[in-house]
N, C-alpha and C positions, 0 to 999 in steps of 0.2 A: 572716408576714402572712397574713390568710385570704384565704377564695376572693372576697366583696365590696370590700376592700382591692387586692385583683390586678386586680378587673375597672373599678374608678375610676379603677384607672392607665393601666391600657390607654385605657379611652375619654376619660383626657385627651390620653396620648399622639398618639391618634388625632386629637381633634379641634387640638390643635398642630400637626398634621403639617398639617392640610387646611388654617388658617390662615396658615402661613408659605408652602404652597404658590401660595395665593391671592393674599398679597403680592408674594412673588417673579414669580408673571402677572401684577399692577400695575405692577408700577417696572419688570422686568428685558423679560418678553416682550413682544415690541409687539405693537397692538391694530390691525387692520384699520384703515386710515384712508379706508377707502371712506367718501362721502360722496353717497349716490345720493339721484337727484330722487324726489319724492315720486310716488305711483302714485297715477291714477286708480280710484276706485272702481269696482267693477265685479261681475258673477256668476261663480260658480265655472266653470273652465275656460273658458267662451267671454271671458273678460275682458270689457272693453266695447265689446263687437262691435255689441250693439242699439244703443248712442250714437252709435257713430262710421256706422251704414249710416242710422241717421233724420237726418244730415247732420254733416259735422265739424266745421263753421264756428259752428252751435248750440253741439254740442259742447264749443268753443273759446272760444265768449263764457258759458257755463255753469261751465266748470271754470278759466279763468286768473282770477277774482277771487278765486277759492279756493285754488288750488295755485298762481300765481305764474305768470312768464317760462317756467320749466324743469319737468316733469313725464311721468311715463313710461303711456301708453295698455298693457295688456294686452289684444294678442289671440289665443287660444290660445296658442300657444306661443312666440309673438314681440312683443319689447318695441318699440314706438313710441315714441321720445320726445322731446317738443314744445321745439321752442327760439323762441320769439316774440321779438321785438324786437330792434333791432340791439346791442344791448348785449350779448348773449349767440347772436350769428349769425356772428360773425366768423370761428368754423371751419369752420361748416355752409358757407359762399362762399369760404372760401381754401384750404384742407383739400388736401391733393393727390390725386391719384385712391388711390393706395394707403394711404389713411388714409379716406377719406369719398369709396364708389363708388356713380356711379348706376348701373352697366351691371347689378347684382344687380334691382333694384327696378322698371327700364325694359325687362326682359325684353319683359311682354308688346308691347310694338310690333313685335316681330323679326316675326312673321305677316303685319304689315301693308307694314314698310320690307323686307322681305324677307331671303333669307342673306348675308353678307359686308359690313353696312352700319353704321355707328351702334354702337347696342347687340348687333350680334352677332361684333364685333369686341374683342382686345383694344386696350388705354386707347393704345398709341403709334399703332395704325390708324388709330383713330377721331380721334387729335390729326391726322395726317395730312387727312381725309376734312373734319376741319373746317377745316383751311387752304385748302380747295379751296371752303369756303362762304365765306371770309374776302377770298379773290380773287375771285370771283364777285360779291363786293359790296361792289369799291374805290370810291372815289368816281368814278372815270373810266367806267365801269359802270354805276353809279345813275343818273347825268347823259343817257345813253340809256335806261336803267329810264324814268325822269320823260319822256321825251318819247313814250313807248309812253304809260302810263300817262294822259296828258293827253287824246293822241288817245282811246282804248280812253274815257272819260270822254264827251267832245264826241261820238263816237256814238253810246256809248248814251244817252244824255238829250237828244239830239238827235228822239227817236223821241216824247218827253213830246209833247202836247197843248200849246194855251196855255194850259190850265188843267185839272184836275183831281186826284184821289185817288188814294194809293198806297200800300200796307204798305212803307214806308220800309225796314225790315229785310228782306224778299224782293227790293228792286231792290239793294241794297247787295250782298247776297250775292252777287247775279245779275253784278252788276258787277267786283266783286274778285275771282270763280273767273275769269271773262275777260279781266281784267287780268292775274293770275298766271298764267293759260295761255298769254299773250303773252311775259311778262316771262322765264320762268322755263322752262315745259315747249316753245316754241320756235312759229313761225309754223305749222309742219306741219300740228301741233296746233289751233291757234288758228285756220286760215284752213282746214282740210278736214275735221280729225278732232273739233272740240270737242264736241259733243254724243255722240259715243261715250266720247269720253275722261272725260266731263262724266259719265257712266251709270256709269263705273265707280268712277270717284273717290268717286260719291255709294253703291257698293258697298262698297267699303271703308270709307269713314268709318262706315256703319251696322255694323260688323263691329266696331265700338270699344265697345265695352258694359262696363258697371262689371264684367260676371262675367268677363269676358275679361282686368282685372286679375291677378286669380286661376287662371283657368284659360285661359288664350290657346289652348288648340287642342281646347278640349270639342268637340265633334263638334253643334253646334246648326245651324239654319239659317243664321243671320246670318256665322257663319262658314263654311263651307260657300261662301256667297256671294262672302264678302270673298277667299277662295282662288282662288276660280273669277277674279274682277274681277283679282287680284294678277299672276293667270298671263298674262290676257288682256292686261293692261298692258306687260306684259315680252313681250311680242309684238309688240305695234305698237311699243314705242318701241327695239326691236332692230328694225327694220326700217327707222327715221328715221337711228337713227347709222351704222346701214350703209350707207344712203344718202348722209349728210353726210360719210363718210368717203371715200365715191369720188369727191366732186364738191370742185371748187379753191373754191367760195362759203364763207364764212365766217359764220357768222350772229350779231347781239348779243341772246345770250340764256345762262341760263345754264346750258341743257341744252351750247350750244356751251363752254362754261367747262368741266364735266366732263369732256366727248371731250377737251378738249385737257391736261388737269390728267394730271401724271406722282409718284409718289410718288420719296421721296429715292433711291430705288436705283435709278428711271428707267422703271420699271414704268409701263405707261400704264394706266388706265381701263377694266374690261371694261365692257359692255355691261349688267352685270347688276348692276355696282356704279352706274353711272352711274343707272340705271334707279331703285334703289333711294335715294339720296340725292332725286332728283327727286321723289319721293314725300315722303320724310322735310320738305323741303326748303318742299313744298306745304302738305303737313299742319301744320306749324309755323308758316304763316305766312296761311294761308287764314282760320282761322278767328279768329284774334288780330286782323287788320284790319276782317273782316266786323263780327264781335263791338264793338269799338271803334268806329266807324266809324258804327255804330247808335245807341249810347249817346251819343257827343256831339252827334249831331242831337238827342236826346231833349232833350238837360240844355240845349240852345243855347237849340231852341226851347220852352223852358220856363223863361228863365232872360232876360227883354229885353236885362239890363244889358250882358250876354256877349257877347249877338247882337248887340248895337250896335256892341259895340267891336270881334267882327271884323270887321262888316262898313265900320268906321270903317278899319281894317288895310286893307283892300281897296283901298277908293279911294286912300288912298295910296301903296299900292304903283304901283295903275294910273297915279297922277298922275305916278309915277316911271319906269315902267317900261313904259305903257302896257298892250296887251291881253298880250304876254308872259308865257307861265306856264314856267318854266323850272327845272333842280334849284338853282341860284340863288335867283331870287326865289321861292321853296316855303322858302329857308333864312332867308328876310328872316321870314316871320312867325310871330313871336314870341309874339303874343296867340293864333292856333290853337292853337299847339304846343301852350300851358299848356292851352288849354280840352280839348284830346286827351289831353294826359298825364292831365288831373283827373278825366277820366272813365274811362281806366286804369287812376288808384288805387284807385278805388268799386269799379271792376268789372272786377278780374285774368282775364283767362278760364282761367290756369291757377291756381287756387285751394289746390293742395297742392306741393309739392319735396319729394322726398325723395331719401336716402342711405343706403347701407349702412355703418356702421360696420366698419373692420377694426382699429383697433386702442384704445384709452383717450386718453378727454382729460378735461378739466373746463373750465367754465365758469361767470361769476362776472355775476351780477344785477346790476342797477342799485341794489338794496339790500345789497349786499355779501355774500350768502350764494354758497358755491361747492359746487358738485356736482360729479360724477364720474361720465362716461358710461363704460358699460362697452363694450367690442368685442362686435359681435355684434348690437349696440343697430339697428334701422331707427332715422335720425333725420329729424327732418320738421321745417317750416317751411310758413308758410300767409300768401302775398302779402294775399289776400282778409282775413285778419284783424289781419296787422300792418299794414297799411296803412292801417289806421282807430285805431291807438291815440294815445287823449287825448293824452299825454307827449308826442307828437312834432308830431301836427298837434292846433289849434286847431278846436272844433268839428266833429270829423273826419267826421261822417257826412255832413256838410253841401258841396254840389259851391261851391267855391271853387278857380277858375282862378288868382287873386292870389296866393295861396298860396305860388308858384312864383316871382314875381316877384322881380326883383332889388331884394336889401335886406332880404326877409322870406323866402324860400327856405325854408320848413321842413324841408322834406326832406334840409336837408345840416347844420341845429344839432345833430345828435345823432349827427354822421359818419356814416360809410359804413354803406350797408346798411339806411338809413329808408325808402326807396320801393323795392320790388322787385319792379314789376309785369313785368318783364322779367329776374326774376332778379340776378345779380350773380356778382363775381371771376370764377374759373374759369371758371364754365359760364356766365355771362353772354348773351342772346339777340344773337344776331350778325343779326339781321336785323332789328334795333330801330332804324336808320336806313331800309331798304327799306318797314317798315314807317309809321313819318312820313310819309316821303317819299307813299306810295301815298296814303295818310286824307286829307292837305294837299291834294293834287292833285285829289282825289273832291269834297270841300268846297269848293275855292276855285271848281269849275266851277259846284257849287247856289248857293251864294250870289250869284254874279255873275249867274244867269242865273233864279233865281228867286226868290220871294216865299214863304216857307214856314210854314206853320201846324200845330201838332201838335194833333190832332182827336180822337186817343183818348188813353183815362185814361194816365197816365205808366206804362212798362212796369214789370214787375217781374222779377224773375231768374230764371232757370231752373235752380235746385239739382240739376235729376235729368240734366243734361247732362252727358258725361263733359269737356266744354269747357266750362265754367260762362257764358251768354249770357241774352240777350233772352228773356222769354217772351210767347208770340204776337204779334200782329201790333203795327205800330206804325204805327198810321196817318194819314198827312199830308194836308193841302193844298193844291196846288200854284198858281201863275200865274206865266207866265212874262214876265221883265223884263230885261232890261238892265241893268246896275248902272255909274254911270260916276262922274267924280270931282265932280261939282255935286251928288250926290243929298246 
């Protein structure tokens, strides 16, 4: 055979050998069955870091008509990836901690709730520290919560004019830090120290900044601040429980709840853990009621049909129950609650959730496509934007209290996990009845006692808040009335 005869053999041999190789990695070795969400478009190396800081919520209504339910954000060197709708949330809310952890992702609070609390514990502490939020607010509890709450109400609005003008969001706020300082950080507070305590809290909160995300102890002013307020705070209220611990008085509050909360091994409460859940405790629930609380004044009095019918709710409560405002009759109305939850759905004030991934899962669309999140993955969830999807409610942008009603319910045709303005499963907001309870109790006292007019343009949202609220002022007009059961 010559030397071009020798060389046709070989390179058939050759290209036989590549083709049966090729077969043989068809049929015999198996193929990766990853089946990963599709990625956001983005720039090299910073991912889509400019999308996600000009707001995520755009973001979100920009990229899920295009990419779907399930999709992975690139930023630098960590994958975010979006799970919308309850269809595909069921692990993001049941997940156990050692599969789907927020203590990775909720670092930066540790500066603000301090050492030893929350997120700077591990996951059986912090199960511990939230049974001690659990007991704090049985129903036997709330039921003195509510008559705090009532009073703290009948004061301050007691101080209104019989008529005049108010930025409706600056007296609400004003009102719920004073209520929660009652309810929650204890009378010390509330009847000697509030206005220092009130200085510092409003130090801390300013110490909460988007970069503080990212970098929680950058040495800036605002932090600086918030450490200084942090330290000051563990100061005075190391001085109340060292007080309330030498004295036989018992107080209903749920600073007193903490002193007396023991973990399984019998360990009591230090001073510093107590200190710091009360913060944690404040912060999670200050500005969720303010926030709220603001928004369905807005939608009420801009909305007659609503305003009729709670104030139709009113009278007959009163026709039943007379002047009585009780945690009871606060439970009787039905028509608030929806007009409060429905302004909750519009407007989550916590507008992102996220988790750290530790290990693989997948999840399957409402269109039947299944992906495959990897470990390692941040995964997120956005109340603020599944809470407006078409599929589940009806004209969603639009503030409809009925919605809720018995018979038409939206929010539970498409099971668990379609309203999650408080969250859900696991990590579920444990202070979503103290919170009702407070808005009801604020509400039922304006309506009864005055006539209210909303005078500037209907608010809009404040995207750059790390709370996501009101933007500026919301301004009313007031006269004051009576409201009885003939009107």
């Amino acid at each position: 055979m010559d030397f071009d005869g020798k060389f046709l053999n070989t390179v058939l041999l050759l290209v036989s050998t590549i083709v049966v190789a090729k077969l043989i990695s068809a049929f015999i070795v198996p193929k990766s069955r990853k089946r990963l969400p599709p990625i956001m478009k983005g720039l090299p190396f910073i991912g889509g870091l400019h999308r996600f800081l000009k707001g995520p919520i755009l973001m979100l209504r920009e990229e899920y008509p295009k990419l779907g339910s399930v999709f992975t954000l690139k930023l630098f060197h960590k994958n975010i990836t979006f799970l919308i709708g309850p269809e595909v949330s069921a692990h993001f809310f049941k997940a156990p901690e050692s599969d789907l952890s927020q203590q990775e992702v909720y670092q930066f609070n540790v500066p603000t709730f301090g050492p030893g609390v929350v997120f700077d514990v591990d996951y059986s502490v912090r199960q511990e520290q939230f049974r001690f939020f659990t007991e704090s607010l049985r129903v036997n509890k709330l039921k003195g919560y509510v008559n705090q709450m009532v009073t703290e109400a009948e004061d301050y609005f007691s101080k209104w004019g019989s008529s005049g003008e108010v930025d409706l969001k600056y007296e609400l706020e004003h009102l719920i830090i004073l209520t929660a300082s009652r309810c929650l950080l204890g009378r010390e507070v509330r009847d000697k120290l509030f206005d220092d305590v009130s200085a510092l809290f409003h130090d801390l909160d300013n110490g909460m900044l988007p970069i503080s995300v990212l970098f929680p102890y950058l040495p800036i002013p605002a932090h600086r601040r918030r450490d200084k307020a942090r330290k000051k705070l563990a100061e005075i209220f190391a001085s109340i429980i060292s007080s309330r611990k030498n004295t036989s008085n018992s107080e209903d509050d749920m600073l007193q709840c903490f002193i007396d909360s023991k973990y399984k091994d019998g360990r009591a409460t230090t001073e510093a853990e107590v200190t710091g859940l009360l913060i944690a405790a404040l912060f999670a629930g200050q500005h969720t009621s303010s926030i709220t609380s603001t928004w369905t004044g807005a939608y009420l009095l801009s909305h007659n049909q609503y305003l009729s019918a709670v104030l139709e709710e009113q009278r007959k409560l009163m026709e039943k129950h007379g002047e009585r405002v009780d945690h009871d009759v606060l439970a009787e109305m039905d028509v608030l609650y929806r007009c409060i939850k429905e302004a909750l759905r519009l407007h989550p004030p916590l507008i992102m959730l996220l988790r750290s991934s530790h290990s693989d899962f997948s999840v399957k669309t409402r269109e039947g496509k299944e992906y495959d999140i990897p470990k390692g993955h941040i995964v997120a969830t956005s109340p603020a934007f599944a809470n407006r999807l078409a599929h589940i409610f009806k004209d969603p942008d639009r503030y409809d209290p009925d919605r809720f009603a018995v018979g038409r319910e939206e929010d539970k045709v498409s099971g668990a996990f379609s309203y999650i303005s408080f969250g859900g499963g696991r990590h579920g907001c444990l202070g979503e009845p103290f919170a009702y309870l407070q808005i009801k109790a604020i509400w039922t006292h304006l309506l009864r006692n005055f006539e209210l007019e909303l005078v500037s343009p209907f608010p809009e949202i404040d995207w750059n808040a790390m709370v996501v609220g009101v933007k500026g002022k919301v301004m009313v007009r007031y006269k004051r009335r009576q409201l009885s059961v003939n009107q």
